[in-house]
matplotlib code that plots the C-alpha trace (Angstrom):
import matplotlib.pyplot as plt

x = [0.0, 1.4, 0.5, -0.6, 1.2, 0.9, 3.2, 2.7, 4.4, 4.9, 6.4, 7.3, 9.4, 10.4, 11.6, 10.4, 9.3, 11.3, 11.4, 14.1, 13.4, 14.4, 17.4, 15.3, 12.7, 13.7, 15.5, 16.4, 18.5, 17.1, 14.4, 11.5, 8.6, 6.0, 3.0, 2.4, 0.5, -3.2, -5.6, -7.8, -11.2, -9.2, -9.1, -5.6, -6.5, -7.9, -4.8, -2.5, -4.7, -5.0, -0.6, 0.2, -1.9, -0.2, 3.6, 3.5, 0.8, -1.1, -3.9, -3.2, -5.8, -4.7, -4.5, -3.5, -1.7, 1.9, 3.2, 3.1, 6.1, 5.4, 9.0, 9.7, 11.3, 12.6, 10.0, 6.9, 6.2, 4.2, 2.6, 3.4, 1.1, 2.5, -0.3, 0.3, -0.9, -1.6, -1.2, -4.3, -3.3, -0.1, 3.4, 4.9, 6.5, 8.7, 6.1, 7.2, 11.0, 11.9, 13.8, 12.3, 13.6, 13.2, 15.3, 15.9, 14.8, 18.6, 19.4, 17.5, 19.7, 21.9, 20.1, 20.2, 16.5, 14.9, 15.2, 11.0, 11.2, 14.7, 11.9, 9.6, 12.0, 13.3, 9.6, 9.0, 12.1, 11.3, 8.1, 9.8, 12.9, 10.9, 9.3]
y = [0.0, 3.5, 6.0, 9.7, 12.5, 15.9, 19.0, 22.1, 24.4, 27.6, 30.8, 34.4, 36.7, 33.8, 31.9, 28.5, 28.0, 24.7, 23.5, 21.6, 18.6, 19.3, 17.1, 14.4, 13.7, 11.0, 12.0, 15.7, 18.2, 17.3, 19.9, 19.1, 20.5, 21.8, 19.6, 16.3, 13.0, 12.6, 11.3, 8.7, 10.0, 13.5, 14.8, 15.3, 19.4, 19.5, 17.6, 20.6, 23.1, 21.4, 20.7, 24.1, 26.3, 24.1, 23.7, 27.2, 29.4, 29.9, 29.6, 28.8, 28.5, 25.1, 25.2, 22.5, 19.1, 19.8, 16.4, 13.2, 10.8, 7.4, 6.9, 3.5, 4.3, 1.6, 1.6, 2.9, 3.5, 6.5, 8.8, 12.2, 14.7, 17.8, 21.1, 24.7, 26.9, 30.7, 31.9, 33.9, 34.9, 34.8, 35.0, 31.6, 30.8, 27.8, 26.3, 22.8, 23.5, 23.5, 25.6, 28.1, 29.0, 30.8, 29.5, 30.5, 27.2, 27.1, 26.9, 23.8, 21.7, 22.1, 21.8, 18.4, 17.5, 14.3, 11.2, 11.7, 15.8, 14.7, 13.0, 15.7, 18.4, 16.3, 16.6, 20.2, 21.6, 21.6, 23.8, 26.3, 27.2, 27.2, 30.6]
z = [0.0, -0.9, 1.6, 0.0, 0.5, -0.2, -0.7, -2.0, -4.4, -2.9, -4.9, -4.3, -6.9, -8.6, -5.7, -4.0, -0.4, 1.0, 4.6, 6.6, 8.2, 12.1, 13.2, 15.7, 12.7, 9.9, 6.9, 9.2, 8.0, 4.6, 2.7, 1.1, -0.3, 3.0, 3.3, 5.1, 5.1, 3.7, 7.3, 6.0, 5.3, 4.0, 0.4, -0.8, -1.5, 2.6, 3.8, 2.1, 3.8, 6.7, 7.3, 5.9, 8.7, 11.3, 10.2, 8.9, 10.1, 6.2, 4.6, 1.1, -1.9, -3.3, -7.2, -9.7, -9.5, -10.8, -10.3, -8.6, -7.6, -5.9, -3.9, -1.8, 1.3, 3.9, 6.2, 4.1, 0.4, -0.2, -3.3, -3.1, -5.0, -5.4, -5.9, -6.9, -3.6, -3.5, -0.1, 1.0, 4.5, 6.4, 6.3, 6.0, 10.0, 11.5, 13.9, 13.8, 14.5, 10.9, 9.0, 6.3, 2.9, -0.3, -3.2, -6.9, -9.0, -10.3, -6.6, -5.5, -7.5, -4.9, -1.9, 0.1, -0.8, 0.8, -1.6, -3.0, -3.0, -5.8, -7.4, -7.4, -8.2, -11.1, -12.5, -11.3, -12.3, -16.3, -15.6, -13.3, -15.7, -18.8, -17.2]

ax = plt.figure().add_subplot(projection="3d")
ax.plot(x, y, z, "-o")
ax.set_aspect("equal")
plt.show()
């Protein structure tokens, strides 16, 4: 069973929102894409909502699916859908311990990403630099 995901693609002046996984959590120190797991019963768009208000304090209008990555893991294989967000209100904020950043897209390929968000930047990437 693949367990859904969800992440959203966050932009401001041309840059992308990532967050860093706090040290204690698995795969930390790595960034990803914010977002979080789907609860059973939860549509994938709610589930976005839903994790962005609590990891980061906004409420986002959640747009289209940009892409979607199924990535085995260890200890769990999972489906992560990526969705373009607008934020509505609110200033993206640290409130799980992570660490916040905005990065050019030509940056990210840099950036120590968590094994599936190097899935779902490979996918993303070709959309963002053909702006």
């Amino acid at each position: 069973m693949r367990y859904p995901v969800v992440a959203g693609l966050l932009q401001k002046e041309g840059k992308v929102l990532l967050a860093k996984r706090p040290a204690h959590k698995k795969r930390g120190g790595l960034w990803e894409f914010p977002g979080g797991k789907v609860e059973e019963g939860e549509a994938p768009r709610e589930a976005l909502r839903r994790e962005l208000l609590e990891e980061l304090g906004i409420l986002v209008e959640v747009g289209e699916e940009v892409a979607v990555v199924d990535y085995d893991y260890p200890e769990v294989a999972i489906r992560l859908t990526c969705f373009s967000c607008q934020i509505k209100e609110g200033e993206p904020r640290a409130l799980e311990g992570q660490e916040l950043g905005w990065f050019e897209p030509e940056e990210i390929d840099n950036i120590s990403l968590a094994p599936a968000d190097v899935s779902l930047w490979r996918n993303l990437r070709k959309t963002l630099l053909q702006r």
